[in-house]
DRENNUFI-816940 format. One record per atom (N, C-alpha, C, CB): residue number from 1; residue in three letters; atom name; z, y, x. Coordinates in steps of 0.2 Angstrom, whole numbers, m for minus. Glycine has a CB too. Example, Ala and Ser with C-alpha at 12.3 -4.5 7.8 and 13.67 -1.06 7.14 Angstrom:
2
REC   pos   code   site       w       v       u
REC     1    ALA      N      39     m28      66
REC     1    ALA     CA      39     m22      62
REC     1    ALA      C      39     m16      66
REC     1    ALA     CB      45     m22      57
REC     2    SER      N      35     m11      64
REC     2    SER     CA      36      m5      68
REC     2    SER      C      39       0      64
REC     2    SER     CB      29      m3      70
This chain:
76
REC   pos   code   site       w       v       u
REC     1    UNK      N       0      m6       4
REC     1    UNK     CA       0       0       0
REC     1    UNK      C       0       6       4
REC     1    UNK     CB       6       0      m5
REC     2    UNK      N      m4       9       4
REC     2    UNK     CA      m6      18       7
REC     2    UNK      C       1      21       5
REC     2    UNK     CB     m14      23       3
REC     3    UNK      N       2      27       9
REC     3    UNK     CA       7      31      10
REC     3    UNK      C       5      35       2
REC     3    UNK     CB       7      35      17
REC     4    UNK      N      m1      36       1
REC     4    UNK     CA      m5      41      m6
REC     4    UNK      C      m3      36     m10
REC     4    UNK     CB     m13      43      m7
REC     5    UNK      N      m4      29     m10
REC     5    UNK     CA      m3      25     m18
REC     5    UNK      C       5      27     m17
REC     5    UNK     CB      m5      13     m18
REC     6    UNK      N      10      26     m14
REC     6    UNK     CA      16      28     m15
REC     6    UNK      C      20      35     m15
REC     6    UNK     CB      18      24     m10
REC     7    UNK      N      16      39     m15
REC     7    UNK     CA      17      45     m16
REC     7    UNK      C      14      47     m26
REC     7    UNK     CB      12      48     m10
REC     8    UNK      N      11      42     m28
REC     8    UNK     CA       7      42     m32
REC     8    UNK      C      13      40     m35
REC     8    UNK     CB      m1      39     m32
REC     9    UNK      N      14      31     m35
REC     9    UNK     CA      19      31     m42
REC     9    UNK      C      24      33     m41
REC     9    UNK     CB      22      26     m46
REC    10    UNK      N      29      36     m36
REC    10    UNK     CA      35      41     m35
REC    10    UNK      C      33      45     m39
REC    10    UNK     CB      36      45     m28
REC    11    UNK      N      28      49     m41
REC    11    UNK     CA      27      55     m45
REC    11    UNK      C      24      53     m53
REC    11    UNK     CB      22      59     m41
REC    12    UNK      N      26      46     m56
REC    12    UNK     CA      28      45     m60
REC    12    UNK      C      34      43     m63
REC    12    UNK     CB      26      42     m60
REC    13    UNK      N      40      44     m57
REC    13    UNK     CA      46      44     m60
REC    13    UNK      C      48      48     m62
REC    13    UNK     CB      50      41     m57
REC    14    UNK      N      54      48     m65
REC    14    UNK     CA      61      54     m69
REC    14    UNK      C      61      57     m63
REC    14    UNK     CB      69      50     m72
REC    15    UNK      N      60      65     m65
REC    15    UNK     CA      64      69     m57
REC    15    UNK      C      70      67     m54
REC    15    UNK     CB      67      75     m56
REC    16    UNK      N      75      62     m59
REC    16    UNK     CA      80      62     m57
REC    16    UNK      C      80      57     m51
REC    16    UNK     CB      84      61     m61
REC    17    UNK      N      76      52     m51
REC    17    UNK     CA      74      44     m48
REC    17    UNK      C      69      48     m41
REC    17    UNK     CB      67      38     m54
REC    18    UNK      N      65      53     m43
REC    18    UNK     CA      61      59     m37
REC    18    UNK      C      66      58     m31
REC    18    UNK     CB      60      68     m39
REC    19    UNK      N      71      61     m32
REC    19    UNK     CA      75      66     m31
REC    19    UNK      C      78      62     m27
REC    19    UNK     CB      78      69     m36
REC    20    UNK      N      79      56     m29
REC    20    UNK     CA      83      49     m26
REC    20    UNK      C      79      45     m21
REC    20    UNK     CB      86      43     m32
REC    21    UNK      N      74      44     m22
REC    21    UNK     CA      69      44     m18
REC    21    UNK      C      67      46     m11
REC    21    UNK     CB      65      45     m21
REC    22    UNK      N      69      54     m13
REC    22    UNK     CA      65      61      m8
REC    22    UNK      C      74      60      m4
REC    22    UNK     CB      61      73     m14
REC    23    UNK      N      79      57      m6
REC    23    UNK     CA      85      58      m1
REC    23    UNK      C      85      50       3
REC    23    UNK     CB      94      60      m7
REC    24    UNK      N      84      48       1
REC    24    UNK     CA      85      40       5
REC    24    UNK      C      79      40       9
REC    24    UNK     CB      85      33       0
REC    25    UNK      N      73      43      11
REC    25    UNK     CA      68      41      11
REC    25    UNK      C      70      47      19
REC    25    UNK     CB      63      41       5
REC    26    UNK      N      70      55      17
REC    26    UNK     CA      77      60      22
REC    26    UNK      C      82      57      28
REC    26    UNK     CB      84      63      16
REC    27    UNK      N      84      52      23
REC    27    UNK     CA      92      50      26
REC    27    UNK      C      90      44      33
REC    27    UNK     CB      99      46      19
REC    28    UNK      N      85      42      29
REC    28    UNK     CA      81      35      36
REC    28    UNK      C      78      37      41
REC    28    UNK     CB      74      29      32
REC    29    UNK      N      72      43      37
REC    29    UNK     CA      67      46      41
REC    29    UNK      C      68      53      45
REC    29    UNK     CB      64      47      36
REC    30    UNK      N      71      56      39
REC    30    UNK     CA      73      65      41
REC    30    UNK      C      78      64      44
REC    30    UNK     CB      74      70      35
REC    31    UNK      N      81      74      43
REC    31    UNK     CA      85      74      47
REC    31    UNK      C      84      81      51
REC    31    UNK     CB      85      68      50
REC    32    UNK      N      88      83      54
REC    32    UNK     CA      88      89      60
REC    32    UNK      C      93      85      65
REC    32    UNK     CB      92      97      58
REC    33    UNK      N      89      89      70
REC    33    UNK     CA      93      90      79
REC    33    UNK      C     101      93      78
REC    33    UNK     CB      87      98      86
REC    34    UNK      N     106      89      81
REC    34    UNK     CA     112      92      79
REC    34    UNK      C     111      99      84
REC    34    UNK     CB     119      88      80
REC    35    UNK      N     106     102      87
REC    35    UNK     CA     107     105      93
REC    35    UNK      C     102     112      90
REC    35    UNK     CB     104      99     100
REC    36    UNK      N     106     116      91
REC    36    UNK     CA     102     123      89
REC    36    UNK      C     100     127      96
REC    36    UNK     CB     108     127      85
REC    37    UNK      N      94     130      95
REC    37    UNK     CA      88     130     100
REC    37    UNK      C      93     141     103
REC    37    UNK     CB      76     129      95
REC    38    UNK      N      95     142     105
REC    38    UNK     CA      96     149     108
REC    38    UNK      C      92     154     104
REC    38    UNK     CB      94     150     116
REC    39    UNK      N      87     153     103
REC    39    UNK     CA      84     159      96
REC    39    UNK      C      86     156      90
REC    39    UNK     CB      73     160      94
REC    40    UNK      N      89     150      89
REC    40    UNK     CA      92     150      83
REC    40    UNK      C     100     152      82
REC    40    UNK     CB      91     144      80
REC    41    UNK      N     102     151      89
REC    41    UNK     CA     108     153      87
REC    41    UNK      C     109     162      87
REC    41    UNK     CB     114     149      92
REC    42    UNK      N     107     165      88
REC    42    UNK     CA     105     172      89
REC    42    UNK      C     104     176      84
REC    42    UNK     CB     100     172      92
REC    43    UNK      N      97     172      80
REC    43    UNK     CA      95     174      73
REC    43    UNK      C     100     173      69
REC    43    UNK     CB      90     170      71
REC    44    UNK      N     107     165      68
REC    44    UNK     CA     111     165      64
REC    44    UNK      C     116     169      67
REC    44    UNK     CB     112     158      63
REC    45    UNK      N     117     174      72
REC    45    UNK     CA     122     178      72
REC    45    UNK      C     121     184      70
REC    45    UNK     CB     126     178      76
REC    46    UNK      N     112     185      72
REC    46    UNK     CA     113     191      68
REC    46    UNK      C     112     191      62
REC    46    UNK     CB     110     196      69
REC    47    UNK      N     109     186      57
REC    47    UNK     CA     110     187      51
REC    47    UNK      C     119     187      50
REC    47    UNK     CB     107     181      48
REC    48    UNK      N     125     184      52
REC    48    UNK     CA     129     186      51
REC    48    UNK      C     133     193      51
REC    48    UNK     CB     130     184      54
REC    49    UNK      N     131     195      57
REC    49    UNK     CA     133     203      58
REC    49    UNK      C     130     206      54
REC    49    UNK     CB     132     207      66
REC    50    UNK      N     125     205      52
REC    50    UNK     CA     120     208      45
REC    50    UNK      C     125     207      37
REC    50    UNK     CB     111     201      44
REC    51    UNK      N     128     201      36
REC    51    UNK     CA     130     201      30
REC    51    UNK      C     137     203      31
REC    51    UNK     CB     129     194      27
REC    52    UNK      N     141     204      38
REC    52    UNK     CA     146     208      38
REC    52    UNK      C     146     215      36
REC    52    UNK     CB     149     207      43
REC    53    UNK      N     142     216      41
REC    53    UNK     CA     140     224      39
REC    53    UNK      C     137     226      34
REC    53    UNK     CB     136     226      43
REC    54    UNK      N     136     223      30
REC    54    UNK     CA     133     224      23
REC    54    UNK      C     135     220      17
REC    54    UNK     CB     126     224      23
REC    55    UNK      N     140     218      15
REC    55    UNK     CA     142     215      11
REC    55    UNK      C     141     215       4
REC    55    UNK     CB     147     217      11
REC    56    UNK      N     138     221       2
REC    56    UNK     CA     135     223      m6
REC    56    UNK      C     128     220      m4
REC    56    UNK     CB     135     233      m9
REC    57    UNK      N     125     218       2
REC    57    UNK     CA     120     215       0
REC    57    UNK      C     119     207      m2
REC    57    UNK     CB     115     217       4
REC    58    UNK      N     124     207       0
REC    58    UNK     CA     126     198      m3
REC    58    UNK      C     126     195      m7
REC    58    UNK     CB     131     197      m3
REC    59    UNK      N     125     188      m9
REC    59    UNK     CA     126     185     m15
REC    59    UNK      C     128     179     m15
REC    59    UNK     CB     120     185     m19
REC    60    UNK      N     134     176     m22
REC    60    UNK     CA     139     171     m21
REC    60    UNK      C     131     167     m21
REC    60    UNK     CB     146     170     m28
REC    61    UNK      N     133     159     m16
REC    61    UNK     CA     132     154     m14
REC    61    UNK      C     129     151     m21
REC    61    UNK     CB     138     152      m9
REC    62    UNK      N     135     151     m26
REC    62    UNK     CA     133     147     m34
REC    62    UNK      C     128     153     m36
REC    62    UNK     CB     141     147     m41
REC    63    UNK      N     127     157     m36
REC    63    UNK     CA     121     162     m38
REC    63    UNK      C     113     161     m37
REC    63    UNK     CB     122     169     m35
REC    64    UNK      N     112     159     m30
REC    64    UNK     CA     107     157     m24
REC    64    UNK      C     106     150     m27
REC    64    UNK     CB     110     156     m15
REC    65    UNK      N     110     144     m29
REC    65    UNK     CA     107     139     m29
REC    65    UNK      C     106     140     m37
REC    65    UNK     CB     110     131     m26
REC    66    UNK      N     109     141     m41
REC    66    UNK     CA     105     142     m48
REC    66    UNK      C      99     144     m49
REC    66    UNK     CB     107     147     m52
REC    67    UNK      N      98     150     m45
REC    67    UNK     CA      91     152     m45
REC    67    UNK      C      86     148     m42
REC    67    UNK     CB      90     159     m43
REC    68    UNK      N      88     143     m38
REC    68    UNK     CA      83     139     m35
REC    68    UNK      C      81     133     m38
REC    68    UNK     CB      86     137     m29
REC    69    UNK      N      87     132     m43
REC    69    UNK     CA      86     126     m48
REC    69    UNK      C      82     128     m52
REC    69    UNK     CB      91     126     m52
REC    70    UNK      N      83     136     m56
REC    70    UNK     CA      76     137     m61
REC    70    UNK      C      70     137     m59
REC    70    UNK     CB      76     142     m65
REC    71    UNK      N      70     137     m52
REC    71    UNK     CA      64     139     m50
REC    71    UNK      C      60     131     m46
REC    71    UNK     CB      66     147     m42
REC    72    UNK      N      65     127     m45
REC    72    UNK     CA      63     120     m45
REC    72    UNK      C      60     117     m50
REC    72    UNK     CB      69     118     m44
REC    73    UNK      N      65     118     m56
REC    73    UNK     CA      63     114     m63
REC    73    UNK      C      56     121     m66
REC    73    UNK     CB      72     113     m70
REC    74    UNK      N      54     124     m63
REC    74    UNK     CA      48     129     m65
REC    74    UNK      C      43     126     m66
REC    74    UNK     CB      46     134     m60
REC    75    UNK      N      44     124     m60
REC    75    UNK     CA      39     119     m54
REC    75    UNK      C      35     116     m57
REC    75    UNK     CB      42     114     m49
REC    76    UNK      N      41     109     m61
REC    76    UNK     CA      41     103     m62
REC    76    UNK      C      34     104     m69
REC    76    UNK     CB      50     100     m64
């Protein structure tokens, strides 16, 4: 079976089954380097000093994934 035929009926299942699929498949396959490259650690402090120093531009963590949700299930 081709990688497409199996991509094919994955995308006949319930998102919810997708979803379980697209994480076990991550967890074998995927993955990140535990090791952060010097422009990333750089970029993640100054985004830091960015959200210290500005606080009112912030948004709660539960706000961010809501809107990713609706914009996930948009999608679908």
């Amino acid at each position: 079976m081709s990688a497409t035929e199996i991509l094919e009926q994955i995308e006949q299942l319930p998102p919810d089954e997708q979803h379980e699929v697209a994480e076990k498949v991550f967890e074998k396959y995927g993955g990140f380097d535990d090791e952060l490259t010097p422009e990333q650690i750089a970029e993640l402090e100054r985004r830091a000093a960015e959200a210290r120093a500005h606080p009112e531009r912030c948004r709660p963590l539960e706000d961010v994934m809501v809107d990713i949700e609706k914009r996930y299930r948009a999608q679908k």
